[in-house]
C-alpha positions as CSV (number, residue, x, y, z in Angstrom):
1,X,239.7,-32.1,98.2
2,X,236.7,-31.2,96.0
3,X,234.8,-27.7,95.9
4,X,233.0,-25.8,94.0
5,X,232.0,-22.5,93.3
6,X,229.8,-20.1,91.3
7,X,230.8,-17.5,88.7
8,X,228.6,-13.9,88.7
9,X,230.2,-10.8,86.5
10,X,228.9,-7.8,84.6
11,X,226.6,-6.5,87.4
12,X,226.3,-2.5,86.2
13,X,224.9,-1.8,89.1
14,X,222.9,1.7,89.2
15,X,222.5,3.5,92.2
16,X,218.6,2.9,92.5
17,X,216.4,0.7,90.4
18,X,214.6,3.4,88.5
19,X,217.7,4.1,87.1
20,X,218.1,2.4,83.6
21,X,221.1,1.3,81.3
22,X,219.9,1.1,77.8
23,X,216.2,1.0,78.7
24,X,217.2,-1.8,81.3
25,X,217.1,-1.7,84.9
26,X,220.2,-3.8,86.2
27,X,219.5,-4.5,90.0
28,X,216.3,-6.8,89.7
29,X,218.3,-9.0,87.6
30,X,221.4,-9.6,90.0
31,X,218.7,-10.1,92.7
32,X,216.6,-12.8,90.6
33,X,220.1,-14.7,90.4
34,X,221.3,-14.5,93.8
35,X,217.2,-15.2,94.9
36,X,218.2,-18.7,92.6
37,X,221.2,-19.8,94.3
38,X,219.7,-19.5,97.2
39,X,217.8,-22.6,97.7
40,X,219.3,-24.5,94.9
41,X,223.4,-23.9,94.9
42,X,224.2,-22.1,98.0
43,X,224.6,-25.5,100.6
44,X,226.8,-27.2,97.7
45,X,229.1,-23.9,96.9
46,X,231.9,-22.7,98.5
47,X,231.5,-19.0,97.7
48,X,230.7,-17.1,94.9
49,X,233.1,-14.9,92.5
50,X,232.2,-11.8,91.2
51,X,234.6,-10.9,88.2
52,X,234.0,-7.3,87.7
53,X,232.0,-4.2,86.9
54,X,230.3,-4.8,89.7
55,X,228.5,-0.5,89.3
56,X,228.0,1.0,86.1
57,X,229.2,4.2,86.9
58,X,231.7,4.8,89.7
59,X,230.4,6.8,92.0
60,X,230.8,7.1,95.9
61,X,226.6,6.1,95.9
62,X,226.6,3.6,93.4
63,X,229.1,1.6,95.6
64,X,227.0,2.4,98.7
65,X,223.9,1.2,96.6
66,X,225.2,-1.8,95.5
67,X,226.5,-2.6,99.6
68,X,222.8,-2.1,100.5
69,X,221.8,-4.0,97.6
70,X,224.0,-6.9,98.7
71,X,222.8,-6.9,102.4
72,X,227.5,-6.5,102.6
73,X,229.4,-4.6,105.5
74,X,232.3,-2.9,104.2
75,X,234.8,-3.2,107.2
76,X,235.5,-7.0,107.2
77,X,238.0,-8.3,104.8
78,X,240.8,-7.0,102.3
79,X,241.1,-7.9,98.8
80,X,239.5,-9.8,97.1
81,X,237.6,-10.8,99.9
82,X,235.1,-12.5,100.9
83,X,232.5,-10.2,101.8
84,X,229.7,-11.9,102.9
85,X,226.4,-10.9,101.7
86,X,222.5,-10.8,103.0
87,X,220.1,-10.7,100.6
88,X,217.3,-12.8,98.7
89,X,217.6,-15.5,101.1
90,X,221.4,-15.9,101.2
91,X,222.8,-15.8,104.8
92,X,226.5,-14.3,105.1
93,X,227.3,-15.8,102.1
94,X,231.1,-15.8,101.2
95,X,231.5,-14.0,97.7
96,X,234.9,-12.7,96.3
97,X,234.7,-9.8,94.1
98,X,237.5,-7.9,91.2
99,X,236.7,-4.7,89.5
100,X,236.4,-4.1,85.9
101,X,236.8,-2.0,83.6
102,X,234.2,0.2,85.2
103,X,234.9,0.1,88.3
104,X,237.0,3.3,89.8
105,X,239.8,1.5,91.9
106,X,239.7,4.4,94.5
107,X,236.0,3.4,95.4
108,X,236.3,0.3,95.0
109,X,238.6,0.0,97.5
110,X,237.2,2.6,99.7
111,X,233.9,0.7,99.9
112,X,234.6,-2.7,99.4
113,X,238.1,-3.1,101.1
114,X,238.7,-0.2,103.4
115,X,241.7,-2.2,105.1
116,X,243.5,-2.6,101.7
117,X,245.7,0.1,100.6
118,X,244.5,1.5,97.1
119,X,246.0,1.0,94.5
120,X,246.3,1.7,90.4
121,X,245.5,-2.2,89.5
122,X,244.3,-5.2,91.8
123,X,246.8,-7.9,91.6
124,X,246.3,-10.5,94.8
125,X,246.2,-14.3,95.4
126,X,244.4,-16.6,97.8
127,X,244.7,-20.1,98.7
128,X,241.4,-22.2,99.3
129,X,241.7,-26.0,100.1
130,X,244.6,-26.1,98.3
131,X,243.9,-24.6,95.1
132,X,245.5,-21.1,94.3
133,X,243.5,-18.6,93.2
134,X,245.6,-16.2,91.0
135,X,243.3,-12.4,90.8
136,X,244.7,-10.2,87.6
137,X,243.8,-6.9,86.7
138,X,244.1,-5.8,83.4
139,X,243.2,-2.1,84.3
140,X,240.5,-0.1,84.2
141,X,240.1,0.5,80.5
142,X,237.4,-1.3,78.1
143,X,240.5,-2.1,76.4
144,X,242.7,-4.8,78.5
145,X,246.6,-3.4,78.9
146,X,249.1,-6.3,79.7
147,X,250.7,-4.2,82.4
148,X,254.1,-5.2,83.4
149,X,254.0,-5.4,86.9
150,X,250.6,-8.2,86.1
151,X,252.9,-10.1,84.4
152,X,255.5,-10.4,86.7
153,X,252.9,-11.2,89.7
154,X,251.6,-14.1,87.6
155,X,255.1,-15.4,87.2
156,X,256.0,-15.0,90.3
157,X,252.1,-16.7,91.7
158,X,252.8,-19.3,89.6
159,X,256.7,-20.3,91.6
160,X,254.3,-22.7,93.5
161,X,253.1,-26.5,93.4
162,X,249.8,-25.7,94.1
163,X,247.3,-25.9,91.1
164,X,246.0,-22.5,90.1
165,X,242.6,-21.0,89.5
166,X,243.4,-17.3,87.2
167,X,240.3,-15.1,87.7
168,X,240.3,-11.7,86.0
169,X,237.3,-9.2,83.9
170,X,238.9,-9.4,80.4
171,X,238.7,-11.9,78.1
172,X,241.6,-13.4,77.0
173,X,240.3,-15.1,73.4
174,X,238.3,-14.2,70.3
175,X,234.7,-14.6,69.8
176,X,234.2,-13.7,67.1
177,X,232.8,-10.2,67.0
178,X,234.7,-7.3,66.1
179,X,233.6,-5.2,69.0
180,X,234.1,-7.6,71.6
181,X,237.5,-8.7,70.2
182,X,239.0,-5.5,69.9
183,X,239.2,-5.4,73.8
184,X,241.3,-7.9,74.1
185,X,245.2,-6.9,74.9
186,X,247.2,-6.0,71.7
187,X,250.0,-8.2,73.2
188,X,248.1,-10.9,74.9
189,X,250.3,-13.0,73.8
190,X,252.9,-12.0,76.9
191,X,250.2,-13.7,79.4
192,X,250.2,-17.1,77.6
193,X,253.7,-17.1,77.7
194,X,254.0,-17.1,81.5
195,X,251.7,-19.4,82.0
196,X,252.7,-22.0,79.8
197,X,253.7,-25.3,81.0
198,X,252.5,-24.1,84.5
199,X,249.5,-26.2,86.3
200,X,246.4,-24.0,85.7
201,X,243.4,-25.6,86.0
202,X,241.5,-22.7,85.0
203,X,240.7,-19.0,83.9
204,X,237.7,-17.0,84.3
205,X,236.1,-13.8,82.8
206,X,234.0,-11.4,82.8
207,X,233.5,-8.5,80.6
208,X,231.9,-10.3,77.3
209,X,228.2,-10.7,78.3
């Protein structure tokens, strides 16, 4: 069975729009997307997927900003959702969402997934018309940290038939630029070796925009 979906990351959300992150207001900008997929992607997608630093700084308001922003209850699903957003046309529209680097894991969790026990890292899978969809945390430092207990719940996601989707906000790979390099995981390495061999269709990422 086919689906598809659409990708969104790197929101740095602000807790109103006359706020501004490097002379740069970041709320317009995640509205003018979602005001596009609107009437041109939303009848053909599944859901969305947000993957990460979805406020720029974690406050108790800026997650309660970006809620209202979304048109999003915060009482309906656990981790990693959906919550269904309202806003710029878009009708309780499914979207998943991780946290990044920036995103503080206590209110993250208090706002987006109050039936979800907190916790250090986000680690959870979901199944969605057949497809597994493997969610990895590599903490909540600009710096990814191959954390042992990630690796051991992508090995153990992985004991499975089904074909897996990985999602997560760090980049796995070089591009090229010192700065943006230099986030990636000193021992990296350790994640392609679980996966290897394994049927992943896929791996998403945020953090590198």
């Amino acid at each position: 069975m086919y689906f598809s979906f659409i990708q969104i990351t790197d929101h740095h959300l602000t807790t109103t729009e006359s706020e501004f992150l490097r002379g740069f207001s970041t709320r317009p900008p995640l509205r003018t997307v979602l005001r596009h997929i609107a009437p041109n992607a939303a009848e053909h997608v599944d859901f969305t997927f947000s993957t990460g630093a979805l406020v720029d700084v974690p406050t108790e308001a800026s997650y309660q900003a970006s809620l209202d922003l979304l048109g999003a209850r915060n009482d309906l699903s656990e981790i990693p959702g959906p919550i269904h957003i309202s806003v710029e046309g878009l009708q309780n529209f499914p979207m998943f969402v991780l946290p990044g680097n920036h995103d503080d894991r206590t209110h993250f969790y208090k706002y987006l997934f109050p039936k979800s026990p907190s916790a250090p890292i986000m680690n959870t899978v979901f199944v969605h018309k057949g497809i597994q969809f493997i969610c990895l945390d590599w903490g909540p430092h600009t710096k990814a940290t191959a954390h042992s207990e990630m690796l051991e719940f992508l090995a153990y996601s992985l004991k499975t038939d089904l074909p897996s989707i990985i999602m997560m906000h760090h980049q796995l790979v070089k591009l090229g630029s010192k700065w943006l390099d230099d986030f990636i995981a000193d021992d990296v390495s350790r994640f392609w070796e679980v996966i290897a061999g394994k049927p992943v269709l896929g791996i998403f990422c945020g953090h590198v925009h």
